[in-house]
C-alpha positions in Angstrom: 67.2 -11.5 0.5 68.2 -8.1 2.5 65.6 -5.6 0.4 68.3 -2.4 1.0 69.7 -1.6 -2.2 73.9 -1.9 -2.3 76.0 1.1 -2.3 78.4 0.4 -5.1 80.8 3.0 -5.6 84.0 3.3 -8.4 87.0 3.0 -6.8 90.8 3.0 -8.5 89.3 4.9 -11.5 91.6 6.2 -14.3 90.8 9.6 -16.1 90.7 9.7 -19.8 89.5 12.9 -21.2 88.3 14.0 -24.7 89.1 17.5 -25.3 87.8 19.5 -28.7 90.3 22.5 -29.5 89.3 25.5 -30.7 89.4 26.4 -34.7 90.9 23.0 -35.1 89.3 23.2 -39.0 91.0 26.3 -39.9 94.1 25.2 -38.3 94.7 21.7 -38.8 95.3 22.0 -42.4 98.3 24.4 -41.6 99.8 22.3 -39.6 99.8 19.1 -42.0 101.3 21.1 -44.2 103.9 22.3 -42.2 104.8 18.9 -40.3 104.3 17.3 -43.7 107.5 19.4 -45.2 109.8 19.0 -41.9 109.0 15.4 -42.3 110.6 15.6 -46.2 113.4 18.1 -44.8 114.3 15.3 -42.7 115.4 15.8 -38.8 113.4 12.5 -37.2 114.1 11.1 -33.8 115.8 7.5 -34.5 113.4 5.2 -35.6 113.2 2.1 -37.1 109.7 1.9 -38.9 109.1 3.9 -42.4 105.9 3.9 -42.0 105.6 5.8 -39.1 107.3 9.4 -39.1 108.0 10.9 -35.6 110.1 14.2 -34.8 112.2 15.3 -32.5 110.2 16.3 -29.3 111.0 20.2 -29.3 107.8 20.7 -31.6 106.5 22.8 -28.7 109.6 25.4 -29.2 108.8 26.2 -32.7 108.2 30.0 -33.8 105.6 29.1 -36.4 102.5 30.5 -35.6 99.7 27.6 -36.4 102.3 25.6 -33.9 102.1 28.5 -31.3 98.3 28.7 -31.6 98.2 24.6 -31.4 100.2 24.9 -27.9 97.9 27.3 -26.2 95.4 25.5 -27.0 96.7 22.2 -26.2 97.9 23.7 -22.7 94.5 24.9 -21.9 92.9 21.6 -22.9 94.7 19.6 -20.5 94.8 22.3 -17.8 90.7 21.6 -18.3 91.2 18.1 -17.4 93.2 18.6 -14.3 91.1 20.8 -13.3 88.1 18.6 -13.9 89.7 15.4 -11.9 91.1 17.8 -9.1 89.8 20.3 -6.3 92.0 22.9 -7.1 91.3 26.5 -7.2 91.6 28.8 -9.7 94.7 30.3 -8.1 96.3 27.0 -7.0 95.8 26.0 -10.6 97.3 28.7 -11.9 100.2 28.6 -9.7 101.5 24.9 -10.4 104.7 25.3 -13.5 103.8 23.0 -16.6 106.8 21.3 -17.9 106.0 19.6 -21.3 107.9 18.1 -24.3 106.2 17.2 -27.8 106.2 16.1 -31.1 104.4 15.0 -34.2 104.0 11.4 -35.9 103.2 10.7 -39.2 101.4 7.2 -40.1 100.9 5.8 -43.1 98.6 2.7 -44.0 99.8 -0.2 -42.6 102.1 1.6 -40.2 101.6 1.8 -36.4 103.2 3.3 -32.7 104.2 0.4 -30.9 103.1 0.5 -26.9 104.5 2.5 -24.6 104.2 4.3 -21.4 106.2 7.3 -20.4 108.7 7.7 -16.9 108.5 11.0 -15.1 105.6 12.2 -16.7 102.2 13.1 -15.5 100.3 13.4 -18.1 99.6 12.6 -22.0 97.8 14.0 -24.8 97.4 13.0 -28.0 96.2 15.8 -30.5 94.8 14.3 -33.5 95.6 16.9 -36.9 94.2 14.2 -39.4 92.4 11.1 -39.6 91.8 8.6 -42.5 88.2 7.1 -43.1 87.7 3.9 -40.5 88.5 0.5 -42.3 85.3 -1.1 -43.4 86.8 -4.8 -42.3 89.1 -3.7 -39.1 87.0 -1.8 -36.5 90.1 -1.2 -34.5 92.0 0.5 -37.8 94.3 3.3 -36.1 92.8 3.4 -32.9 94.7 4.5 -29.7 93.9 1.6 -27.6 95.0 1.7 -23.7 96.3 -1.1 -22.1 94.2 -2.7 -18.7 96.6 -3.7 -16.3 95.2 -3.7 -13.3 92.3 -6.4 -13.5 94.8 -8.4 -15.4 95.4 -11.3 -12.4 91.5 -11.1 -11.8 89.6 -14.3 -12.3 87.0 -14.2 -15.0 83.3 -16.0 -14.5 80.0 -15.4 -15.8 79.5 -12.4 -12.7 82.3 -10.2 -13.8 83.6 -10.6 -17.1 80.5 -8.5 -18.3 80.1 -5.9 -15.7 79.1 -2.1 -17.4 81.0 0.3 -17.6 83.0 1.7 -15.5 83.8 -1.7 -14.2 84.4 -3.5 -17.2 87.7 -5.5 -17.6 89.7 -5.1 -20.6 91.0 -2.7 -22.7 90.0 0.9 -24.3 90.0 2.2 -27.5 89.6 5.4 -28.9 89.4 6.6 -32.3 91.7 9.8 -32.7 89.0 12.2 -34.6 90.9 15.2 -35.9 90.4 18.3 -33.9 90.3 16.4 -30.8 92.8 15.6 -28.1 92.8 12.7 -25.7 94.4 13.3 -22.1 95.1 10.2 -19.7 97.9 9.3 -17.3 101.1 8.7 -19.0 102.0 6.0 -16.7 99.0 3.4 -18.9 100.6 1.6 -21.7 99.3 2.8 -25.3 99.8 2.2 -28.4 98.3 3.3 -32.1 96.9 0.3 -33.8 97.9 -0.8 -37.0 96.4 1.8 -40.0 94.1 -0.9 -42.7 93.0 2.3 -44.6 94.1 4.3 -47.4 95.3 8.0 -46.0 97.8 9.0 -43.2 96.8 9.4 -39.6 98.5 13.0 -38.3 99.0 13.8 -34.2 100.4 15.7 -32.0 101.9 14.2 -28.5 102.3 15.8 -25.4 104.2 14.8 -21.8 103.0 16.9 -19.6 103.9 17.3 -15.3 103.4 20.0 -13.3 105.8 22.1 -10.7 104.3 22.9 -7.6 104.9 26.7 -6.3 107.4 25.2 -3.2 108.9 22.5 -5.1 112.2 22.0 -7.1 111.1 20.0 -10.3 112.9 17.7 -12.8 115.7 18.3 -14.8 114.9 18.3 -18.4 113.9 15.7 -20.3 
């Protein structure tokens, strides 16, 4: 056998980022409380589940100030994780226009977000504002899980259906930890796994892109 070692390099990689926000235990109890009585006042996006509560997607517009904290910090959170993926400069950082849209979802036990993926966006991020305790029988209780689509055709054997990470096939979970956001490509199919515990699972979603100094943009959402 040749004795030189391999050079074996990721390739097709997908970013998925875990951003902490600042003061998130001082101000996540705000803003359950305040989501929690819009949710009672009523004004929901059409929906078909009860168990899952989500609003309208101008949360980002509100005047209330835990909501105008929450949307600094959210913008400077994913900022962080373009930053981290790209080579920008400071400067050509700075000069790129975010366009965003977001709202909140309420989950009860046994309630869930179906899959989806989202057109003309860039980015997502999921803000979590509270969390119940993990199931004791379902590992996977309220998890965001991401979808694997691209080894989906591959052929499985005994050589690479257990390769380490970051080559292993499949799918990813993360459990939404409050205080946290998660930012990944709004292009990967998602979802919020069913909820097998007592308490309701609170977060914030963002669709993010960004406006280039010489470019036109997107009409609204």
């Amino acid at each position: 056998m040749n004795g030189t070692a391999p050079t074996v390099v990721p390739i097709l990689a997908t970013p998925f980022g875990v951003v902490p926000l600042p003061d998130a235990a001082a101000q996540n109890p705000a803003l359950a409380e305040l989501f929690t009585a819009r949710m009672r006042r009523g004004g929901a996006a059409p929906q078909n589940d009860p168990l899952c509560y989500r609003s309208r997607d101008d949360l980002l517009e509100w005047p209330e100030d835990p909501v105008r904290r929450l949307t600094t910090s959210i913008f400077r959170g994913i900022h962080s994780v373009v930053n981290a993926v790209n080579d920008f400069t400071a400067a050509q950082l700075n000069s790129l226009t975010m366009q965003a849209r977001g709202w909140f979802t309420i989950i009860a036990p046994d309630g869930r977000v179906p899959s989806t993926s989202y057109p003309l966006t860039a980015w997502c991020g999921i803000y979590c504002v509270a969390a119940p305790e993990p199931s004791a029988t379902r590992c996977d209780s309220g998890v965001l899980r991401l979808y694997e689509s691209r080894l989906g055709t591959m052929f499985a054997d005994a050589t690479n259906a257990t390769m380490r990470v970051p080559f292993t096939p499949g799918h990813y979970a993360w459990r939404p930890v409050p205080g946290q956001m998660a930012v990944f490509p709004a292009s990967i199919t998602h979802e919020i796994a069913l909820i097998r515990s007592p308490g309701q699972l609170v977060l914030v979603t963002v669709r993010v892109r960004f406006v280039g100094p010489s470019q036109q943009g997107l009409s609204r959402w």
